[in-house]
N, C-alpha and C positions, 0 to 999 in steps of 0.2 A: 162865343164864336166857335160852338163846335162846328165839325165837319158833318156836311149831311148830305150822305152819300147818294140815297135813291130820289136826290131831287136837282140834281147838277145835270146838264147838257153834257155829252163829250167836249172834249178841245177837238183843236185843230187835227190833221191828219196826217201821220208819221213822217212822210214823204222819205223821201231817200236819207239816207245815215242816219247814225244813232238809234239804230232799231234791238231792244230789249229782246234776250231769247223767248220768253213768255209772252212779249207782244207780238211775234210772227203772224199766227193766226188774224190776228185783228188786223195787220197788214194785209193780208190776203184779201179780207172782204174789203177795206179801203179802196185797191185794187181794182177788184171787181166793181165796185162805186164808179169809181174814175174809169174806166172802160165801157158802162153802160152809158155813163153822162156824153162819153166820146163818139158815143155810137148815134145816141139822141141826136148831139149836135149838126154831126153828118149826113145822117139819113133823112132826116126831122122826124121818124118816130118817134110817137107818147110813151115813153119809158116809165115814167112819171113813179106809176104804182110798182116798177119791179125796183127802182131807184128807192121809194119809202120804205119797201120792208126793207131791203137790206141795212139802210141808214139806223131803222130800229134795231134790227138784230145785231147792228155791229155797236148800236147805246148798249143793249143786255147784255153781250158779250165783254163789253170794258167793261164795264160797271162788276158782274161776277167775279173777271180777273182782277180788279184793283180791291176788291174787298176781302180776296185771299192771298194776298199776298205774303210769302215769306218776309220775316226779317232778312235774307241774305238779299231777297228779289228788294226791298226797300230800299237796301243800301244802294243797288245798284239805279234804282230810281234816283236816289240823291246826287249821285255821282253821274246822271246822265248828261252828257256834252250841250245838250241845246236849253237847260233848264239855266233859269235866268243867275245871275251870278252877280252880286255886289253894284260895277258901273250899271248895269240895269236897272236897279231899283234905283238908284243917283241919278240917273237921267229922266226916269219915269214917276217916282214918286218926292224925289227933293229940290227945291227951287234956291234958285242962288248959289249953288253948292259953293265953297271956295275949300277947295284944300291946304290942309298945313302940313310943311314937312318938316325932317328931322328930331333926334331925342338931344340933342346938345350934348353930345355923350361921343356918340362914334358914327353912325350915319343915318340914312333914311332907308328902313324898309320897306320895301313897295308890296311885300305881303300884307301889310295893312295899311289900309290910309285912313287917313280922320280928315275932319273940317268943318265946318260950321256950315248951316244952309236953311231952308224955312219946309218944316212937313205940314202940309194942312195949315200953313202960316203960323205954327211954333217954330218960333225959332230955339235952335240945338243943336248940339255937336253931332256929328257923326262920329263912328268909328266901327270898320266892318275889317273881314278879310276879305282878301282881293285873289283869286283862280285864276285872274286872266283868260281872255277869250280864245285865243287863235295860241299858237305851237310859239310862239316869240315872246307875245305876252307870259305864257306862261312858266316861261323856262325865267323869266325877270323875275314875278313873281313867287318864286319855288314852290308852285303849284298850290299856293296858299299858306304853305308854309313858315310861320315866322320864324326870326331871328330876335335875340333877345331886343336888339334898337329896336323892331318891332313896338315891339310892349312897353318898352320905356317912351316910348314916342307915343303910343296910347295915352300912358297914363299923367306924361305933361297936360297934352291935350286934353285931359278930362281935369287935369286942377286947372288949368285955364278958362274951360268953362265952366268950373266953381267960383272963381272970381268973379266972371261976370253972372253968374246965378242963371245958368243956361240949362237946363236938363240935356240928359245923355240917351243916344240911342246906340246902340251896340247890336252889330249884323253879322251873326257867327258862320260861319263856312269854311271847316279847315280838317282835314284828316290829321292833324298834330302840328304841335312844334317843331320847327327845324330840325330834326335828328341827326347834325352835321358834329363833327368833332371841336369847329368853328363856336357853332353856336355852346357850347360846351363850354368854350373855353371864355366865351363872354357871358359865361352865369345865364343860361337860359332859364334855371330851375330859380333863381334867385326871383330873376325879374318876372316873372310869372308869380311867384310865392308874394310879391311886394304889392303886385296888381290885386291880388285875392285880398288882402289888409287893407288897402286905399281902397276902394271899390264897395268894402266893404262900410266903411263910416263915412264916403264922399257925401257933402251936403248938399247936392242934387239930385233928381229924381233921375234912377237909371233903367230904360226899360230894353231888353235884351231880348233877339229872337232869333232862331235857327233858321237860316232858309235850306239848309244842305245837308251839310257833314257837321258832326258836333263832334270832335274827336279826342278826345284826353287832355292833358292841362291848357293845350294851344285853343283851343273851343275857352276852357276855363279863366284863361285867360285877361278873356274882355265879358264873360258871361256875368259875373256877379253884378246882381239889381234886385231893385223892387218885384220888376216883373219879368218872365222868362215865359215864351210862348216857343212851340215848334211848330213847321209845317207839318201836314199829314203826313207827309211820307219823306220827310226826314230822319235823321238819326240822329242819336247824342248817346255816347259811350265813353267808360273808362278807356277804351284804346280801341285800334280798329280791327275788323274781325279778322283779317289778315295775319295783324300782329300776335293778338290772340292763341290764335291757330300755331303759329309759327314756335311761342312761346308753350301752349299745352301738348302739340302734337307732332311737333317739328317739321311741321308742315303748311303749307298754307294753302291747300286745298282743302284744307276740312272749315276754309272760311263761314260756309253755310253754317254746319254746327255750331263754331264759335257766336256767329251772328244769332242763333236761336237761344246759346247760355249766356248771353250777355243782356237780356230782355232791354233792346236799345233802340224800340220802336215808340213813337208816341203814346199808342193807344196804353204801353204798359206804363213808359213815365207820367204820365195822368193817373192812372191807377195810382202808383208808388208816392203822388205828391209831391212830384222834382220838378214837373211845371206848372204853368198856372193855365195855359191855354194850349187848343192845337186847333192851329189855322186850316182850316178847309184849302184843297185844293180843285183844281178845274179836273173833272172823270179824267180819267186817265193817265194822272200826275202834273206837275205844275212845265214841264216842255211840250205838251199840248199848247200853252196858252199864257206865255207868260205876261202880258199886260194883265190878266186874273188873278194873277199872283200878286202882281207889285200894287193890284188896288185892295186886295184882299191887306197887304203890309201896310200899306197904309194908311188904311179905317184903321185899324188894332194898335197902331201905334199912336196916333193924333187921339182917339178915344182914350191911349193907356195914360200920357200925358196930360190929358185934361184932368183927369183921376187923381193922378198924381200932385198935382202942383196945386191942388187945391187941399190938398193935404201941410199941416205944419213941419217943417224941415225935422223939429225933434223927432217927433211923432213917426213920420218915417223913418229916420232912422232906429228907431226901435221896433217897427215891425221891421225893419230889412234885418236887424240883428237877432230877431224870434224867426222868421222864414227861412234864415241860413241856420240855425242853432237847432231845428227841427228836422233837418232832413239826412235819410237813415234813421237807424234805430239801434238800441241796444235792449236783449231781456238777461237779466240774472237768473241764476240757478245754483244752488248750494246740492253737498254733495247728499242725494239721496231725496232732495225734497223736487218739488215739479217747479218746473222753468214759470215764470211770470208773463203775464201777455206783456207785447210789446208796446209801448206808445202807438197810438191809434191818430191816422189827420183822416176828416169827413168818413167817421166812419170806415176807413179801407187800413187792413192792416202795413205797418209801412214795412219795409223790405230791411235787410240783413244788409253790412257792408257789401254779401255778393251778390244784393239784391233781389237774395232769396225768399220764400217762406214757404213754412211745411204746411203741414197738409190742415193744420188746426188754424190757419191763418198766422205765425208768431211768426215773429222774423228767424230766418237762418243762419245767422252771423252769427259770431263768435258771440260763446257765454261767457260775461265778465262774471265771476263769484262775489257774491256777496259778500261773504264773509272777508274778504280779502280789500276791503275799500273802508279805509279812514273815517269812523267817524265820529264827528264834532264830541272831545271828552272823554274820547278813548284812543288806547293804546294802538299803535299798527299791531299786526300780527306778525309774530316772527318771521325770518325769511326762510326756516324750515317749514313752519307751517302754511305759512304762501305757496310754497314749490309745490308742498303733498295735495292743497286744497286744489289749484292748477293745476293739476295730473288728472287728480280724480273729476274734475269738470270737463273733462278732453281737450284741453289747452295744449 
């Protein structure tokens, strides 16, 4: 289900609010559309052919702008106010929904909801983050934000539809975890950390997808499954470029930059083998046209569950424990001798903790030394010669 860019229609047209700095221009000719049609209507002039080229030129025109897009222009795609957000695909793509609340712990987050409901008639739990639509909503929601009940309230939810042998869908959209003192203090790193281990060996098929923001452990959270697909023009990052910024430059204007050294766009997580798919969107991003969106979600998920569950419960969970055990990479290098290629998935070399790779294709993450690792029969190495081997590898 890749994205295929030169053969999609535009969406719909910008109209007023929410209009992208890079999208101006294509508003202009919109504009000019809508003024020529007004002019047609009133006068009854045949407009017709000055109406067609522009409609063309302003298809060439999206189309060029969305296939260059920045990573910092993505993100701001993802974060656009009218691109569809959680209750829209619940309303659009899931039937029956019933929501459950509370973690039986301390309360009900409404940064995520779960429930049970029928996709393509599987029935399956839900569980997404929740943005909220309007300024009220969203201030409830803490802008998607969870708090640790959050995540504990997931992860009930997902051993209950264990019990009933329900498979799992998980709807990622969050710039992080709560980053309150609060949530701190209620173990947000715990319950997140607990999610990653259950999630990880749950005996249902869990199929997880990006429609938005992928943001540091709060995205991580509810992401771990079988299958992990993103929007085109989504994002999914160790943190946000914001934060980034703030953190390398002490600044958060150098957001762009960060966005470009964080390679936190689809087309590179594809590359790198962090997901398994990237969902096409409608030209000009998925707030053109969001009924496109929520059918494009779900063909991919009602398909990724057929997939699934005709698979043996063992079975999967042993490729979900080889598809998480595989991702990143490590290469050794002892001192004086040449570094090792790195573990290789389809052919693409995989990426460094920073997600790097140099110029020979290897990963650029940290060299663990050889010599300095256990093994089976032999001695450790002292811890003076650990310290010196580690120097000289640039540890």
């Amino acid at each position: 289900m890749a994205a295929q860019p030169d053969s999609r229609p535009a969406g719909a047209a910008l109209g007023p609010g929410g209009v992208l700095e890079f999208e101006r221009p294509l508003v202009r000719i919109e504009r000019e559309i809508a003024e020529l049609e007004a002019v047609q209507t009133d006068t009854h002039r045949d407009l017709s052919e000055d109406i067609r080229k522009l409609r063309a030129h302003l298809d060439s025109m999206t189309r060029r702008t969305y296939e260059k897009l920045t990573p910092w222009e993505t993100v701001l795609v993802a974060r656009h106010p009218r691109r569809p957000v959680l209750p829209d695909y619940l309303e659009g793509a899931v039937k029956d929904f019933c929501e459950l609340h509370g973690d039986r712990c301390f309360g009900d987050d409404k940064a995520i909801v779960t429930g049970f409901g029928r996709i393509g008639g599987i029935k399956a739990l839900i569980v997404g983050h929740d943005k909220g639509r309007d300024t009220k909503e969203k201030i409830e929601r803490h802008f998607g934000c969870a708090h640790p009940e959050g995540y504990r309230k997931a992860l009930l939810k997902m051993r209950l539809a264990e019990k009933f042998k329900l498979p799992v869908v998980c709807v990622v959209d969050t710039q992080g975890a709560y980053p309150g003192d609060k949530a701190e203090e209620r173990g947000i790193a715990q319950a997140i950390a607990v999610n990653l281990m259950e999630m990880s060996r749950l005996r249902v098929p869990i199929c997880c997808v990006v429609i938005g923001e992928g943001g540091s452990g709060g995205a991580l959270g509810i992401g771990v499954g079988d299958r992990l697909a993103m929007f085109e023009h989504a994002y999914y990052s160790v943190i946000t470029p914001e934060g980034c910024a703030a953190i390398l430059w002490k600044s958060a204007e150098r957001a762009s930059d960060a966005a470009a050294a964080l390679r936190l766009t689809s087309r590179d997580l594809k590359k790198f083998g962090l997901i398994d798919e990237i969902l096409p969107e409608p030209l000009g991003g998925g707030h053109r046209d969001p009924k496109a969106m929520i059918a494009t979600f779900e063909k991919y998920v009602v398909e990724s569950l057929r997939e699934l569950k005709r698979v043996r419960i063992d079975t999967l969970l042993k490729r979900r424990y080889e598809r998480l055990r595989n991702l990143g990479s490590f290469f050794e290098s002892a001192s004086g001798q040449p570094a090792t290629r790195p573990r290789t998935r389809n052919g693409v070399a995989r990426p460094g903790r920073n997600g790097s790779t140099n110029g020979n294709g290897e990963a650029g993450g940290r060299a663990a030394p050889a010599a300095t690792e256990a093994q089976p029969g032999r001695p450790s190495p002292k811890p003076a010669d650990r310290a010196s081997k580690a120097g000289a590898s640039g540890r």
